[in-house]
N, C-alpha and C positions, 0 to 999 in steps of 0.2 A: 660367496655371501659371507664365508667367515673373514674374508680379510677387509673388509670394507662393507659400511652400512651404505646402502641407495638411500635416500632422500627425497621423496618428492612433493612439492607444494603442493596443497591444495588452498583452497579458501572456503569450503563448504558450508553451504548451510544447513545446519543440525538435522533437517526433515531427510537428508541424504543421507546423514549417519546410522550406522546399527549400533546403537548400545546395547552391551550386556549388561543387565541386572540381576542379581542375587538373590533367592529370599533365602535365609538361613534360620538355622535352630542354635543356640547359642544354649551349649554343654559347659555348666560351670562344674571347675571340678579346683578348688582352692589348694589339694597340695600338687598337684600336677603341675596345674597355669599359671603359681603365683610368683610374680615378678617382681622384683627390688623396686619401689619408685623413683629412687634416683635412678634407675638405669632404663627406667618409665620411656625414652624417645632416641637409644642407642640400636641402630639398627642391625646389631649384634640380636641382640634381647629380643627384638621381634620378629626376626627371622625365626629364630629358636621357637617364640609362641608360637607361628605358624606353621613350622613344624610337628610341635607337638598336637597339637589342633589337625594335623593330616593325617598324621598316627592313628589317633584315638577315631579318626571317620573310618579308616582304613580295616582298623579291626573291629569295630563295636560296631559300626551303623549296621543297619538290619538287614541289607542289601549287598554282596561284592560289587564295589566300585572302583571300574579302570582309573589308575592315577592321572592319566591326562584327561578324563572329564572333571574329575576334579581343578589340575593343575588350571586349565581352559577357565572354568568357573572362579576361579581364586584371581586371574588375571582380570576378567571384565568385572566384576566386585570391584579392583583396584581402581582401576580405571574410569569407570563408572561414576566411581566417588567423589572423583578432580571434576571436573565438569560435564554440560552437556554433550560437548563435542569428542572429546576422548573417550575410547573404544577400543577395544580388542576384536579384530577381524579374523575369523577361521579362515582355511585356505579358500575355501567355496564362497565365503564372503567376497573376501579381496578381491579373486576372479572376478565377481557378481559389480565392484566397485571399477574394475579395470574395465569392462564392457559400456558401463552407463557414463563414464566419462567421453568414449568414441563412441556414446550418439544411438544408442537402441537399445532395448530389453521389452518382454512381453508381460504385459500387466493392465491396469485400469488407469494410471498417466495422473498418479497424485506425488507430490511430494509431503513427507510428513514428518511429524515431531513428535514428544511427549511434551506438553505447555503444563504444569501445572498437577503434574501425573495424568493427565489424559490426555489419550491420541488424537493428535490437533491435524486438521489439514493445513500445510503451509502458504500452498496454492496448485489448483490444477493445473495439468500441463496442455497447453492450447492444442486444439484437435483430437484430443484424447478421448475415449468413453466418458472417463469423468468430467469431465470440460461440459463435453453435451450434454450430462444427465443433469449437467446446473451446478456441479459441486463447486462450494468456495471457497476462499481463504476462513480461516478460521470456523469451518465447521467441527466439532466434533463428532469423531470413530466410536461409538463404545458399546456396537459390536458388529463380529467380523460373520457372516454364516451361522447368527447366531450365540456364537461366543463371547462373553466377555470381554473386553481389552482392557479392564482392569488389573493392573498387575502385571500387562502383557508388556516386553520387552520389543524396541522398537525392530531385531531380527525375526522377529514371532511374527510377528504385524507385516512384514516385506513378506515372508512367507504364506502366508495365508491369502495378501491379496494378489499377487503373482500365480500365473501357471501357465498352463498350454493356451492358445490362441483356439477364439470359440466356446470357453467352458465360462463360467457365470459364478457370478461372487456376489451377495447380498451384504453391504454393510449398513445398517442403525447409525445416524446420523444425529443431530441436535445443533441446532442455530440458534443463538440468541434474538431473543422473541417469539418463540415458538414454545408450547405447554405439552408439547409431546414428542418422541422419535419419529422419523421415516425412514423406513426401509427404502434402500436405492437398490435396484438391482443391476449388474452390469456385465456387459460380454469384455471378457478377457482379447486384448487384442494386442500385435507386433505396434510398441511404439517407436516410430522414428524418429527420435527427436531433432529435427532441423530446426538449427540454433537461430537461424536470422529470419524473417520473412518483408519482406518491402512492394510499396506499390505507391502510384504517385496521386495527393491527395487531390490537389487541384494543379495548374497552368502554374510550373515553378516551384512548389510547395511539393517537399518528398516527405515519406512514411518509412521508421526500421523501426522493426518490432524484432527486440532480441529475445527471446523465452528461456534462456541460460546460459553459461559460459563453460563451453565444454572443445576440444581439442581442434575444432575446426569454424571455430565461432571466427577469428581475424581474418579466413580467407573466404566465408560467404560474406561477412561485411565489406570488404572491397569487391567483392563480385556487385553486391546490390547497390552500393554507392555509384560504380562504373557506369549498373544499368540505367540507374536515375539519372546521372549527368549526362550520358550521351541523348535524353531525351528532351535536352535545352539547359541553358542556366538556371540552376536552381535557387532561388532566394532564399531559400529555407529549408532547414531539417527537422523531422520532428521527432525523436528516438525513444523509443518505449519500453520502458523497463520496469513497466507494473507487475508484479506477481511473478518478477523475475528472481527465484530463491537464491542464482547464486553459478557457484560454478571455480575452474579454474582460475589462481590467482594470476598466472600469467597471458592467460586470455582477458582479463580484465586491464591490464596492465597495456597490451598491443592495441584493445580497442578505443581507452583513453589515448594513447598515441596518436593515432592513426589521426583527431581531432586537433592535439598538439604540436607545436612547431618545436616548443622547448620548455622548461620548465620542469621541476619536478611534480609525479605523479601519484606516490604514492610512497612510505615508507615503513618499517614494521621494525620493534623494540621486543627483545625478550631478556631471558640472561645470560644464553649463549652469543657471543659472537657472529655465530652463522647464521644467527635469528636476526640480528640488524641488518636491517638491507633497506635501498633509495632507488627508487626507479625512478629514471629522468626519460622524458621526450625528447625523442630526438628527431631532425627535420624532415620532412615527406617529401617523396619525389612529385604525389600529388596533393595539391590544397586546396583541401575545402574551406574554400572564403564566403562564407553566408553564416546567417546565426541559427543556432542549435536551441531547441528544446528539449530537456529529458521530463517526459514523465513516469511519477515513482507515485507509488501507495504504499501499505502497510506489507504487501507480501513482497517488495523491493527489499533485497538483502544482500548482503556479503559482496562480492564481486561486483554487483547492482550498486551496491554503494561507493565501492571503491570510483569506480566512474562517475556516477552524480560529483561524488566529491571534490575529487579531481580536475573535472569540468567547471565545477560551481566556484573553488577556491582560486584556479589560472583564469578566470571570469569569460569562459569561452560558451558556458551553455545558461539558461535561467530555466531554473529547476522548477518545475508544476506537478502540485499535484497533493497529495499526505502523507504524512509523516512515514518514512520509510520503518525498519524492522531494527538497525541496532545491531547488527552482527556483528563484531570488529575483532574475532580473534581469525587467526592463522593454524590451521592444523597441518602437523608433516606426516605423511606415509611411510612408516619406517618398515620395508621387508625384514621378516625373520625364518629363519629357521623353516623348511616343512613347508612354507608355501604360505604361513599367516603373515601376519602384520598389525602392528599396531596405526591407531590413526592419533597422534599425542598433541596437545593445544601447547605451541614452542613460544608465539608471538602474539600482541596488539600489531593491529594497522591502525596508521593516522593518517591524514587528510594531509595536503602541503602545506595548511597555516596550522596544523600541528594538532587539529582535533581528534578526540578518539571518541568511534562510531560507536563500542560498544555500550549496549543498551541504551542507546540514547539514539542513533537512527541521524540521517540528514532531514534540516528541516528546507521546505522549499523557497524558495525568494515568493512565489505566490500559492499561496493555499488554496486548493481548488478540489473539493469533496467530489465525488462520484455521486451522482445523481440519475438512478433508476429511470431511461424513458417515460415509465407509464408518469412516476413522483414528478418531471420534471414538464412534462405536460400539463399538468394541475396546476402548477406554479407558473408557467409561463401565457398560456391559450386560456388567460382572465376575461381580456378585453381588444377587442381589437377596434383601430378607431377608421372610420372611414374616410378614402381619402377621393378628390376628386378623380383621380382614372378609375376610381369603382364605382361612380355617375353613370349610368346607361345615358350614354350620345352625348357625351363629355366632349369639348373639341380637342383634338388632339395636339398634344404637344409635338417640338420641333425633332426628332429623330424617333421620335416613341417605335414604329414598327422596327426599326431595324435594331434597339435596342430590345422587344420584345422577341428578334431572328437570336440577337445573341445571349438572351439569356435562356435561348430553350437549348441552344447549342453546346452553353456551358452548365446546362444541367444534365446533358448527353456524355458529356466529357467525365463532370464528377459520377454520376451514376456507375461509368464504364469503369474508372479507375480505384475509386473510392469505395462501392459498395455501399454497403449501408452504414459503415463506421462512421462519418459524421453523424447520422442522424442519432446514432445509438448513441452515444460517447461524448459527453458532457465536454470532458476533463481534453479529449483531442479537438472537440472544436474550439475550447478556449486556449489551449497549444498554437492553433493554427493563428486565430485573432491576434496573437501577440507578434507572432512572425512578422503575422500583414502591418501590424501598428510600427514594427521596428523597422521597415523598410518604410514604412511613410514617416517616418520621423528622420529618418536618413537621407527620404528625398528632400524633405523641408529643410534641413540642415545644410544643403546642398545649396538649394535656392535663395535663403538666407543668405550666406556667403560668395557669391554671385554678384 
């Protein structure tokens, strides 16, 4: 470890981060602390401050305090300061970060942030307790069993809702539009986070629904790809990366490939040298020749975005859906000493036409809001107008039963594969409508030219 720093990417989204925050007591003492102003930003002279500022806790504070909770506290204070994403990870941290990358840990299946000084949900993690009690993107935590999460540091917060599998967590909640808290109760359970999930929507038309990008996300997306295709030619993909927070940036990097023949995919600028870096696609042994949807919303972030963008700018996929999250920094894992680590913000990533994601998000080619079943029922089941085959003893037209055999057949087919995701999911049935419109436009362009 001393003769050489490890390095490892990540591309995280902040709701994975633990920040350390400080509250401090600030002991002015004028001939002790006082410092020349010219020599005000020599890091000679502030060292020395904060030395003497260790001294004076060491002997005077009212309590003996071990020098490594302090030293520990003085680091995440530092860090802290730079942005949201940079952190000082204790060794039980680190560990805690090296487990939830290979795919499990035992908790309630939220990812989270601090937005604003209060603890935000980023988005639940599908299948999870929280997923089923209904929780959302953008609820606010502010309280955990009762406690406060004001002021609460987001390692405070990981601790409190984590524990043994079977024990029960209550947290205080607040959604916009709501005049009050709800308390959510939830059983603590072993999450597995399986990164890809797919299943085929209609006759030709596939479904990936990725939920993060964590170590083994590129080999279930070619598992699930494989199983689609061996099930006919597929006209269409539809890939889902709503409330996706994020993940591995070289997992984002493989699964834009894997879409790509060539081209570049991705690139990231810092002021180190080993912070510049261009990742190109490179050719596939297998090729998926059909057009691609990515849908994205507001809890689409980091890694989530690197691929929209990626897809969006080599004009391989048409983005649907709302305004993604804005992530666009790079944090590296640097192991230290003892077993900690820090997590330091080294890079922007930018898109291949040179855009940069941070706080500003991908926008989609077609905007398409999330729309509530019950809301979207209201809106749609106005009027319905009556046609002649709703006549009682209507004569019947030329194939009518056997077109009425196959479409009970083809509601057997989606009911079996599909589920109830079309009928719930606004945003995937307009996904699908485009597919179908780009392959009828590709027939007619066909016949046309003929």
């Amino acid at each position: 470890m001393k003769s050489e720093r490890l390095r490892i990417f990540f591309c995280f989204l902040f709701g994975v981060a633990i920040l350390g925050l400080m509250a401090t007591v600030i002991y002015i003492n004028p001939g002790n602390l006082a410092v020349a102003e010219d020599d005000d930003n020599t890091t000679y002279h502030q060292l020395k401050l904060f030395s003497q500022v260790l001294d004076l806790v060491e002997r005077d504070y009212v309590e003996p305090v071990k020098p490594k909770k302090l030293i520990y506290g003085a680091i995440q204070g530092m860090l802290s300061s730079l942005d949201p994403h940079s952190a000082f990870m204790k060794p039980e941290d680190f560990k805690e970060l090296q487990v939830e990358t290979k795919g499990k840990f035992t908790g309630i299946g939220i990812e989270i942030t601090i937005k604003d000084g209060v603890l935000t949900v980023v988005s639940p993690i599908e299948g999870t307790p929280a997923f089923k009690a209904g929780i959302q993107a953008n609820d606010k935590i502010l309280k955990i069993n009762g406690k406060s999460t004001k002021n609460m540091s987001l390692i405070q917060a990981v601790k409190l809702l984590r524990g043994p599998k079977g024990t029960t967590v209550t947290i205080s909640i607040y959604r916009s539009g709501w005049n009050k808290l709800k308390d959510v109760k939830l059983v603590r359970d072993v999450i597995p986070i399986k990164s890809v999930r797919s299943k085929l929507l209609e006759d030709g038309y596939g479904y990936v629904r990725i939920t993060n990008f964590q170590s083994k996300t590129e080999k279930e997306l070619r598992k699930s790809l494989r199983r689609l295709e061996d099930k006919g030619k597929l006209k269409g993909l539809i890939l889902d990366l709503r409330n996706n927070p994020g993940g591995l940036l070289d997992q984002a990097v493989a699964v834009s490939d894997e879409f790509l023949e060539s081209g570049l995919i991705v690139y990231t600028d810092g002021r180190l040298e080993d912070s510049k870096m261009r990742f190109y696609a490179k050719p596939n042994r297998v090729h998926h020749n059909y057009p691609i949807v990515i849908l994205v919303n507001g809890g689409s972030a980091s890694a989530s975005e690197i691929v929209s963008g990626a897809l969006q700018d080599n004009k391989r996929a048409v983005i649907v859906g709302t305004q993604t999250f804005g992530k666009g920094s790079v944090q590296t894992i640097i192991p230290l000493e003892g077993g900690a680590a820090i997590r330091l913000t080294t890079a922007r990533y930018y898109t291949p036409s040179g855009r940069s994601i941070q706080a500003k998000g991908i926008t989609p080619d077609i905007v398409v809001p999330f729309l509530p079943p019950s809301k979207e029922k209201e809106e749609k089941d106005v009027f319905h107008f009556i046609k002649e085959k709703d006549l009682e003893g209507h004569l019947k037209g030329d194939g009518e039963d056997s077109q009425k055999k196959k479409n009970s057949t083809a509601k057997k087919f989606k009911e079996k594969d599909a589920s109830e995701l079309l009928k719930k999911d606004n945003q995937l049935r307009e996904g699908l409508r485009i597919l179908k419109a780009f392959n009828i436009y590709k027939e007619l362009k066909v016949q046309g030219n003929s």
